[in-house]
Backbone as CSV, one residue per row, in Angstrom:
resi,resn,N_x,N_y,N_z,CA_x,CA_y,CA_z,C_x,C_y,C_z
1,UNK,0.836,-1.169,0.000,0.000,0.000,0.000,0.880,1.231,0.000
2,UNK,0.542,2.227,-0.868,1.459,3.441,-0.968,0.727,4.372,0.218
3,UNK,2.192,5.001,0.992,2.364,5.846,2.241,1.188,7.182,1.179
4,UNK,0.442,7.512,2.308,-0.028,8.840,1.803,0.998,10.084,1.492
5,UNK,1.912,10.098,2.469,2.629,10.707,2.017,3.632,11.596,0.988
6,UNK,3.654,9.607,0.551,4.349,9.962,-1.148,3.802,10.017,-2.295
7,UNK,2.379,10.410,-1.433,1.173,10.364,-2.989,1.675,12.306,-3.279
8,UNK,1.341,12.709,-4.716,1.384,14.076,-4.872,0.286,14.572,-5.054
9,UNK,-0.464,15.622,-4.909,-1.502,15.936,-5.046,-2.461,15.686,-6.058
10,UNK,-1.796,15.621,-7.199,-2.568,15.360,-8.262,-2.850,14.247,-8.839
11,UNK,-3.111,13.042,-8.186,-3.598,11.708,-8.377,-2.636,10.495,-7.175
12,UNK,-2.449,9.267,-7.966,-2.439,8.258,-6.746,-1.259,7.934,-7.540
13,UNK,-0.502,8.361,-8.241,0.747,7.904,-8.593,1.861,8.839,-7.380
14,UNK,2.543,7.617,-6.763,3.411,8.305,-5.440,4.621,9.238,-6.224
15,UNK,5.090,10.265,-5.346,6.346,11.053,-5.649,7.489,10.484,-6.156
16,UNK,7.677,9.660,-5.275,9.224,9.000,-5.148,8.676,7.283,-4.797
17,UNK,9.967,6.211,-5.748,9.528,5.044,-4.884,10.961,4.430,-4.273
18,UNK,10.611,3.761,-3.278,12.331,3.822,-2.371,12.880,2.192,-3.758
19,UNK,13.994,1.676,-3.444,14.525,0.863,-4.278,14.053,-0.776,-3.610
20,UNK,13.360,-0.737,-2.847,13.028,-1.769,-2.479,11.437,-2.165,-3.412
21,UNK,10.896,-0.558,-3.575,9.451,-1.154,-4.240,10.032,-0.911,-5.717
22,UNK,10.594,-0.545,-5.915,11.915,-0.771,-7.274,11.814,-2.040,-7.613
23,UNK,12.585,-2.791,-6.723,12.557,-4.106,-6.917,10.852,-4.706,-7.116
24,UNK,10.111,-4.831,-5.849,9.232,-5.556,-6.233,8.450,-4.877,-7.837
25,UNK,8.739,-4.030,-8.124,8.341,-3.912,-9.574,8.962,-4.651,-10.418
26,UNK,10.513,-4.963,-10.299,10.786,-6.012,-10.990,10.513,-7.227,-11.454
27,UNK,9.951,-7.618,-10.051,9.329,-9.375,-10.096,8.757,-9.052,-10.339
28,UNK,7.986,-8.055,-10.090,6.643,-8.530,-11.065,6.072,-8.093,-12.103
29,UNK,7.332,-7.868,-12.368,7.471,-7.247,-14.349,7.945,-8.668,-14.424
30,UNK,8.638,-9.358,-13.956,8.850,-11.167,-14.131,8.261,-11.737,-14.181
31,UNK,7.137,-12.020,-12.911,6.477,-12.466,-13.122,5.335,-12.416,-14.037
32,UNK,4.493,-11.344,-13.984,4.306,-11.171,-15.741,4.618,-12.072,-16.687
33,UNK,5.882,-11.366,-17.458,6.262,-12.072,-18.284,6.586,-13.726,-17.980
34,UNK,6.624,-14.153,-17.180,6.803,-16.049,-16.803,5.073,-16.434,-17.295
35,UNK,4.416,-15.590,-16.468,3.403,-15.773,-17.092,2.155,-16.374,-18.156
36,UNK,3.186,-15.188,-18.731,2.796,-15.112,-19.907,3.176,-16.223,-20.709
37,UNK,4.401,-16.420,-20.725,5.384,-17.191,-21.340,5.173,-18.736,-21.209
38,UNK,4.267,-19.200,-19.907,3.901,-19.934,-19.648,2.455,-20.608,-20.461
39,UNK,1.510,-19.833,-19.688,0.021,-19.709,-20.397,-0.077,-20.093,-21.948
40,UNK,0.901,-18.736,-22.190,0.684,-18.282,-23.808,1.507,-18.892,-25.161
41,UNK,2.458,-20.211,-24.355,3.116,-20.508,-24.915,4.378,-19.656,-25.818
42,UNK,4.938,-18.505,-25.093,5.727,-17.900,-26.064,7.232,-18.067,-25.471
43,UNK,7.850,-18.403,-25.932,9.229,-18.721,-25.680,10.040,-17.205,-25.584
44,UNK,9.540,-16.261,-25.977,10.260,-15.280,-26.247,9.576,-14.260,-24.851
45,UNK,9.148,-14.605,-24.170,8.413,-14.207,-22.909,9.725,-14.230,-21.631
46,UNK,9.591,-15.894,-22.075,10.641,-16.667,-20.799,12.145,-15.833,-20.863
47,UNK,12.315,-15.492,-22.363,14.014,-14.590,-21.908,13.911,-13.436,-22.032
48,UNK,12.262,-12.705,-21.816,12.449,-11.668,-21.609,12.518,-11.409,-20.200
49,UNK,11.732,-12.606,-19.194,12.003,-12.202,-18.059,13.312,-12.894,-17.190
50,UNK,13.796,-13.559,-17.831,15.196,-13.519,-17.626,15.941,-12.334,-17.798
51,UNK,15.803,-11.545,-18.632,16.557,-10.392,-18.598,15.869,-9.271,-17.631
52,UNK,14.595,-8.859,-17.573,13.892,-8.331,-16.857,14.696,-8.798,-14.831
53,UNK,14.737,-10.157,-14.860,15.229,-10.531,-13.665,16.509,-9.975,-13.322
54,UNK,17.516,-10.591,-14.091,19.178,-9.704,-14.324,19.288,-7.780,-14.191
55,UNK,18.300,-7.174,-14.676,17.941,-5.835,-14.558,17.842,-5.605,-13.011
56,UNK,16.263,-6.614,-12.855,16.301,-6.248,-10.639,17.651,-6.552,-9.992
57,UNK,17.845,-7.360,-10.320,19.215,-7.867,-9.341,20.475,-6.958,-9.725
58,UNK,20.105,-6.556,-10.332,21.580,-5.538,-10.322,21.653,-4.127,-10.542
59,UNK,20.293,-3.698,-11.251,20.023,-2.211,-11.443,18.472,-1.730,-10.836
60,UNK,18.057,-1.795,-10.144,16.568,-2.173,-9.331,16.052,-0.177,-9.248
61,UNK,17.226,0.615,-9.357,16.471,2.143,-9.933,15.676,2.160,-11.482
62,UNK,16.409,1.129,-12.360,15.956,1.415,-13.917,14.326,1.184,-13.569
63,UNK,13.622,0.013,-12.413,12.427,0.176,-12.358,11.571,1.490,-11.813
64,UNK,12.245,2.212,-11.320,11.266,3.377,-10.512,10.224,4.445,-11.127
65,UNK,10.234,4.465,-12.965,9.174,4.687,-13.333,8.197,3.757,-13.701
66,UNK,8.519,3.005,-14.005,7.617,1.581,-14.126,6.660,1.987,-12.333
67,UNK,7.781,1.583,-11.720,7.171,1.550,-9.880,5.994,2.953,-10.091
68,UNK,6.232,3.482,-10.311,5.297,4.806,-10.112,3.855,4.243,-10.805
69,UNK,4.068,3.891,-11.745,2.404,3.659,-12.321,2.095,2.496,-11.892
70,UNK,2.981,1.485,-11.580,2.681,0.235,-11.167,1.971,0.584,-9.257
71,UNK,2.681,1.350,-8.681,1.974,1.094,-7.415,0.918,2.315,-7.267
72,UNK,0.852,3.392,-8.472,-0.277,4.309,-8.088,-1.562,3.196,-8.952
73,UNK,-1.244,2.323,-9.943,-2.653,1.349,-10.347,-3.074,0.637,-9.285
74,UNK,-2.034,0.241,-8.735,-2.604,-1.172,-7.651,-3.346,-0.105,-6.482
75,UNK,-2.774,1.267,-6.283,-3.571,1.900,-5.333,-5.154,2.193,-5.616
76,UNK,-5.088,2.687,-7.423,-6.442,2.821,-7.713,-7.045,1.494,-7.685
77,UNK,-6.449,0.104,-7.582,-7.665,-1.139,-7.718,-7.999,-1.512,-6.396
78,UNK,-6.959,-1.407,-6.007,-7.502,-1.708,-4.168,-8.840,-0.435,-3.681
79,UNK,-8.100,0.461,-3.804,-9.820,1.470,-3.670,-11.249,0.847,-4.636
80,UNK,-10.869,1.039,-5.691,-12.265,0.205,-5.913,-12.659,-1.344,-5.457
81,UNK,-11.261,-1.958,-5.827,-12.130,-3.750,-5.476,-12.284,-3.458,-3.985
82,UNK,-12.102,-2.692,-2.972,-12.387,-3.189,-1.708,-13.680,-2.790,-1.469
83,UNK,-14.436,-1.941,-2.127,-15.840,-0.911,-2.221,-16.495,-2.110,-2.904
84,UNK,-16.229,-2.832,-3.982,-16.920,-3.847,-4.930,-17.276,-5.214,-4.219
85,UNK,-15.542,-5.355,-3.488,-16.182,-6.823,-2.870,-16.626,-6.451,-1.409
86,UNK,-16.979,-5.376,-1.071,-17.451,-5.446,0.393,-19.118,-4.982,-0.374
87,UNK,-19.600,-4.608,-1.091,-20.618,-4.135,-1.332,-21.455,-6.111,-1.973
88,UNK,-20.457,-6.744,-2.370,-20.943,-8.097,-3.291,-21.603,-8.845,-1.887
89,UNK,-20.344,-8.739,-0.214,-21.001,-9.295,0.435,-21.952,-8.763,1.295
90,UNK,-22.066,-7.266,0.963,-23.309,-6.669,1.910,-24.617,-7.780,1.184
91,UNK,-24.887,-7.647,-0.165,-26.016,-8.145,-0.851,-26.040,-9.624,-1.155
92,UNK,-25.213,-10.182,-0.938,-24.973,-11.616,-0.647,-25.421,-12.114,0.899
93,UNK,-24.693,-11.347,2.025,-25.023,-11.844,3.423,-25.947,-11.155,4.033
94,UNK,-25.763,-10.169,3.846,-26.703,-9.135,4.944,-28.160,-8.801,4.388
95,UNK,-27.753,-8.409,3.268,-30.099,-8.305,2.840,-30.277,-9.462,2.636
96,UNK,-29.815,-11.248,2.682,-30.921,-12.263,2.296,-31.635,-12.258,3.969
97,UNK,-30.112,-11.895,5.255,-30.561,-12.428,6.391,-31.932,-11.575,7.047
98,UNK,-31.313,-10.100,6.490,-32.189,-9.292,6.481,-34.006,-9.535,6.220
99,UNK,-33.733,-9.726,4.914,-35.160,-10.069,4.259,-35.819,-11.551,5.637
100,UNK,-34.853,-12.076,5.432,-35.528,-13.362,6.091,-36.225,-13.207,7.643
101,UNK,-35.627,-12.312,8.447,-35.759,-12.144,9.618,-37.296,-11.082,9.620
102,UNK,-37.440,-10.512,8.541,-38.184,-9.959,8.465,-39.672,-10.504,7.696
103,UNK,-39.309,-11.474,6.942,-40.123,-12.509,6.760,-40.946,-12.960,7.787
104,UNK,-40.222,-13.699,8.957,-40.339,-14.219,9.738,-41.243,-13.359,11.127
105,UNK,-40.911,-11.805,11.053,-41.982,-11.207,11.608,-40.738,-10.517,12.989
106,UNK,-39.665,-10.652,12.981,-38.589,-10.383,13.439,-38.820,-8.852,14.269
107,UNK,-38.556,-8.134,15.037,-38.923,-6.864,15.573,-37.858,-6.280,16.582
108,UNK,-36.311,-6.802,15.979,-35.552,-6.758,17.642,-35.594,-5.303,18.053
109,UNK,-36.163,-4.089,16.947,-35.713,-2.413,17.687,-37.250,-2.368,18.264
110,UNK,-37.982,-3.150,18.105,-39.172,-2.767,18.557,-39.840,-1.647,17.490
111,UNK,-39.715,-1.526,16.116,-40.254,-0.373,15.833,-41.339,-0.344,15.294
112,UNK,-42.511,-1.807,15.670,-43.547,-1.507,15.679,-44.555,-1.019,16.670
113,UNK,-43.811,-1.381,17.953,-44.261,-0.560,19.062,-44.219,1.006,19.189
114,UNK,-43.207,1.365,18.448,-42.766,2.816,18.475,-43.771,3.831,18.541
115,UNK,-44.127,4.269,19.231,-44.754,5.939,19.234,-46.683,4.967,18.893
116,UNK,-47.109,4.020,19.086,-48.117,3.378,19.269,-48.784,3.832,20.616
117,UNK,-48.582,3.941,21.587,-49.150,4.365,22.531,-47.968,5.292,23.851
118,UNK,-48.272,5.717,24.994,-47.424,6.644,25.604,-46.558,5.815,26.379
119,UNK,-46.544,4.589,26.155,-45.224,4.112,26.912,-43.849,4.104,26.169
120,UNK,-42.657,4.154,26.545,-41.804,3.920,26.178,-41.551,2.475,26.001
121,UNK,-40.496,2.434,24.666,-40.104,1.174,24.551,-38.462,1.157,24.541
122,UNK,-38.049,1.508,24.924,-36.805,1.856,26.412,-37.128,0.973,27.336
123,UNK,-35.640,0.197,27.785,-35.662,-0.290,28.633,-35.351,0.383,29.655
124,UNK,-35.988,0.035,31.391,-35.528,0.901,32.079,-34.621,0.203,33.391
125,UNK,-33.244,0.698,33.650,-32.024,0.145,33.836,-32.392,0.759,35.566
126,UNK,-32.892,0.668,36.680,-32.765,1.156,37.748,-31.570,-0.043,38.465
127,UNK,-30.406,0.353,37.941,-29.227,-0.073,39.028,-28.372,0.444,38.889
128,UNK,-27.665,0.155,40.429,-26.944,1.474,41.182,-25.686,0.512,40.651
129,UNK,-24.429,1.025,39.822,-23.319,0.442,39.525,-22.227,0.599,40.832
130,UNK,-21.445,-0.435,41.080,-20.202,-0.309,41.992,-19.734,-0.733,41.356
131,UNK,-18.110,-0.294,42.355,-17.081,-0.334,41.714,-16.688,-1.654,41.181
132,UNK,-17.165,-2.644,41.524,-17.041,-4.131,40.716,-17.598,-4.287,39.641
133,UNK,-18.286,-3.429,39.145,-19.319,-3.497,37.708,-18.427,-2.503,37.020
134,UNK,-17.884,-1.833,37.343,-16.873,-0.950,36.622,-15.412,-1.628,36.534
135,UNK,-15.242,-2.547,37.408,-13.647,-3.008,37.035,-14.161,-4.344,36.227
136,UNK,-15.057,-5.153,36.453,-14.907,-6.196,35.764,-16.992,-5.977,34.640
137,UNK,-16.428,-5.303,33.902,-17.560,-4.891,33.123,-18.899,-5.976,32.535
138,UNK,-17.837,-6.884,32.027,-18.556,-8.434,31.288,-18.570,-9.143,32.584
C-alpha cells in the first residue's frame, strides 16, 4: 500500500519510490512475463524475463518509473475492489438475512411498538453500579 505521504496531489501515482518497491516492480514485471510465457506458450516471454530478472538484481532504480504507475494502479484497484467486494457481500449476506428475519416477523428495535401508545419502549435500567461493575464490566 502506498504511504499517503508519497502520494502528490494530483492523483495516486506516489512522488518518489524507495529501491526496495523498485525491486518488487521487478518481479513482477517477471512475473508477468513467466506468465505469460507460460500460459501463452511464447518462448520469447521466458528470456524476456530472464533479462527483466538480471535488470532487478543488479540495477533495481531502472524500475522506478515503471514503480510509479505500477503502485499508483494497484492503489487505484484496491480502492475500488475493496468498495466492490465489500458491497458483493453486503447483498450476498446481509439483505438475504435481512429479508428473512423480516419474513419471519422479526422486531428486535421494537419499531412496531414505536410511538403506538405513551409508553416507552426503552428499557428501564434502575441499578446502582459499583465499583465491581466498573472493574470487571462483562
Amino acid at each position: 500500500m502506498i504511504d499517503i505521504t508519497l502520494r502528490n496531489a494530483a492523483g495516486f501515482i506516489p512522488k518518489q519510490i524507495t529501491r526496495d518497491q523498485a525491486k518488487d516492480t521487478g518481479m513482477a514485471m517477471v512475473l508477468i512475463c513467466l506468465l505469460i510465457g507460460y500460459f501463452g506458450h511464447k518462448q520469447s516471454c521466458i528470456g524476456a524475463a530472464m533479462l527483466l530478472l538480471l535488470v532487478a538484481m543488479t540495477w533495481p532504480s531502472l524500475y522506478k518509473p515503471v514503480g510509479k504507475l505500477w503502485f499508483g494502479l494497484s492503489h487505484v484497484l484496491g480502492t475500488v475492489m475493496s468498495k466492490v467486494v465489500l458491497s458483493i457481500l453486503f447483498f450476498i449476506l446481509v439483505t438475504p438475512i435481512g429479508l428473512v428475519r423480516r419474513f419471519l416477523g422479526s422486531d428486535a428495535l421494537l419499531l412496531k411498538k414505536w410511538k403506538k401508545d405513551q409508553a416507552s419502549v426503552f428499557k428501564v435500567r434502575n441499578h446502582t453500579f459499583t465499583a465491581k461493575d466498573i472493574q470487571h464490566p462483562y
